[in-house]
N, C-alpha and C positions, 0 to 999 in steps of 0.2 A: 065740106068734108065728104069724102068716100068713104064709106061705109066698107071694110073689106070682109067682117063678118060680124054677127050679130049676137050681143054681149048674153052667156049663159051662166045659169046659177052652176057651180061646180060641185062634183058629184065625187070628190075625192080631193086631197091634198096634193100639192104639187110638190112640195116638201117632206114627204111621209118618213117619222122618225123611223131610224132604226135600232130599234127595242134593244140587241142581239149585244150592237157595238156602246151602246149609249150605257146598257148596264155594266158592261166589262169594264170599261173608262170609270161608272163611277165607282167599281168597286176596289179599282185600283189603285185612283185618287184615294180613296177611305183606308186603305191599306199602307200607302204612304203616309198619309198622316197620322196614323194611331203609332208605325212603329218611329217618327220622329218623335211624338209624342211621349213615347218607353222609353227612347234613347236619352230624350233631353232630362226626363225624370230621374231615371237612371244615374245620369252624371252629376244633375245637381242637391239630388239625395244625400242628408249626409249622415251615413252608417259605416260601418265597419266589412270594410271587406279582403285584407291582407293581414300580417303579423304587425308591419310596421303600425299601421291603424290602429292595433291595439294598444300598441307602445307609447302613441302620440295621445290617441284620443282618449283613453284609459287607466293610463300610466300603472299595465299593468302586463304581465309576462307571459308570452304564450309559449305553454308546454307541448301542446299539440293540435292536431286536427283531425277530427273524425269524419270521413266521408257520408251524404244522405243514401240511407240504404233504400232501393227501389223493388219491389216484387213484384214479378210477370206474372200476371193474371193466365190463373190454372181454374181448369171446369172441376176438378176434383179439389174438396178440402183442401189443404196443405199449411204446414205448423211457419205462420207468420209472426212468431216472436223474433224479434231482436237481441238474439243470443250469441253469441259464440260458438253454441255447440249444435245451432241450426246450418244446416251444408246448404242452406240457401243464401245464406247470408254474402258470401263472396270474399275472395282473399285481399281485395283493396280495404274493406274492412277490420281485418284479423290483422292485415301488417299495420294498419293505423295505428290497433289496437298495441302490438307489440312495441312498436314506436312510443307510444303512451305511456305504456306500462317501465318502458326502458328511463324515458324522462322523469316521471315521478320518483324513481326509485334513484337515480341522480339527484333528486332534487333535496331527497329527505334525509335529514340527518339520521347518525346510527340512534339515538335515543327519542327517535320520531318515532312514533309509532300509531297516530291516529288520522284518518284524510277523513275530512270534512267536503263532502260534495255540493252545491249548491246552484241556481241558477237566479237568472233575472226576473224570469216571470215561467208560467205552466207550461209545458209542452215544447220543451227546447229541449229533452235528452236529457235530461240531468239523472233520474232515476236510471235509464239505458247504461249512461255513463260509467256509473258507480257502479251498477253490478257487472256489465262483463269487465269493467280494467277488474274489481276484486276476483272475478273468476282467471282471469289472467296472471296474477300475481298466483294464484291456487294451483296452477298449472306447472309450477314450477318447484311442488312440493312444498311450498311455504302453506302454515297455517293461517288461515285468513277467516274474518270474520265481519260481514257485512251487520251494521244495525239500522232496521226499517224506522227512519226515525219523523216521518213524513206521515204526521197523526188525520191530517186533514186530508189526504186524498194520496195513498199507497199506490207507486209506481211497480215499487217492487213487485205487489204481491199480485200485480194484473200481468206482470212478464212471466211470473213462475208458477202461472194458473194450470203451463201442461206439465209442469214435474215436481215430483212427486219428495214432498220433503218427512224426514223423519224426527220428530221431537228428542233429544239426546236428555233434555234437563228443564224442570222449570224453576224459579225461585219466587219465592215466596217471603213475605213482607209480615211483622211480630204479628198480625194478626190473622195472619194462614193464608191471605189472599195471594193469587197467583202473581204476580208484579210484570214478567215475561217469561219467556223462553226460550231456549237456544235450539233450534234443529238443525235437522244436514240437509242440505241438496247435493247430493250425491252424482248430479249430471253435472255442477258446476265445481266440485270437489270444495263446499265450502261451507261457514255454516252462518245459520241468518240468528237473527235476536230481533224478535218480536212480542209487543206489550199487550198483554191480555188484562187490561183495567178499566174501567168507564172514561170517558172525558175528562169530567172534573179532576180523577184520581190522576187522571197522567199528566197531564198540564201542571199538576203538583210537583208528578213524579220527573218530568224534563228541566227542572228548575236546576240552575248550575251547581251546587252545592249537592242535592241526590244524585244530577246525571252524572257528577266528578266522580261520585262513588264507585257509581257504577264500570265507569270505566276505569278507574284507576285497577279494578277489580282484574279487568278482563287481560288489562295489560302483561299480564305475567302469565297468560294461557295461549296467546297469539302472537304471530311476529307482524301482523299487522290490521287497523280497526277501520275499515269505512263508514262511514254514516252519513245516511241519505239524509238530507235536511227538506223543509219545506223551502219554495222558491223565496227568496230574498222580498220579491214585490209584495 
């Protein structure tokens, strides 16, 4: 054997990775796979996502569709309710809304006179719901009268924290207790009925035979009654 040079410990790689190319590759591969991953999830998730859906999977009728309201983050305050009568809100909103308002009132007969609002579980809109279509229907010179009827955790009264409502009436029960009362909010041209009684007395007072009362009462003072319910769950 010829010797043509003489064997050295190596003082570096002869392959030396490249860090630069090797992270892009693997972060791309990881980007490929997580959005296969949404896509597949996605498609074989099974929710509700058109009218028909609801029809099929539900067997139940949709009257409309409110778009998710989104707000641009401002360095100054700015009034983040979900209102109607907020000029941030946007008019894909407002025409939903009118669409809404037009469908319900197609929907209900002339001796209808009370909409029950409800949802499936917390935090689906449902309190939003009720109050701007009732302000919507108020908009139109109809007398309208929202009831906060949502004892365990008030939607209402965390939307109308920035306006300013005025007490018209309260009524009162054989033993002088205050039972509720009716005020105006005056930004939504409408009026609310809310219960000023302990727990145990209202839970009483929601029972179908008192609440019938009640409403049966109100029916001859409004052309129409929303009532915010708790979530169905």
């Amino acid at each position: 054997l010829v010797m043509i040079s003489p064997p050295l410990v190596p003082t570096e790689p002869s392959n030396r990775m490249a860090w630069r190319s090797s992270t892009i590759k693997a972060a791309l591969i990881g980007l490929a796979i997580g959005i296969v991953w949404i896509v597949a999830y996605g498609l074989l998730r099974r929710t509700i996502r058109t009218k028909d859906d609801i029809r099929r999977e539900l067997n139940q009728k949709c009257i409309g569709l409110l778009p998710h309201v989104f707000f641009k983050k401002y360095r100054s305050k700015v009034d983040l309710s979900i209102l109607l009568t907020n000029p941030l809100i946007g008019n894909a909103f407002l025409e939903a809304l009118r669409l809404l308002r037009d469908s319900v009132h197609n929907n209900l007969e002339p001796d209808e006179k009370v909409v029950m609002v409800t949802s499936t579980a917390p935090g689906e809109g449902k309190s939003v719901t009720a109050l701007n279509l009732a302000a919507m229907f108020a908009k139109n010179n109809e007398k309208i009268l929202i009831i906060d009827a949502d004892i365990r955790n008030s939607g209402i009264s965390r939307l109308l924290k920035e306006n300013t409502t005025e007490i018209k009436k309260e009524i009162q029960n054989e033993n002088g207790e205050n039972i509720y009362c009716i005020s105006r909010v005056e930004s939504l041209k409408l009026d609310l009925l809310s219960f000023n009684t302990s727990a145990n007395r209202l839970h009483k007072l929601m029972r179908t035979s008192n609440f019938k009362k009640i409403i049966n009462a109100l029916r001859e003072e409004y052309d129409l009654i929303f009532i915010d319910t708790p979530p169905c769950g």
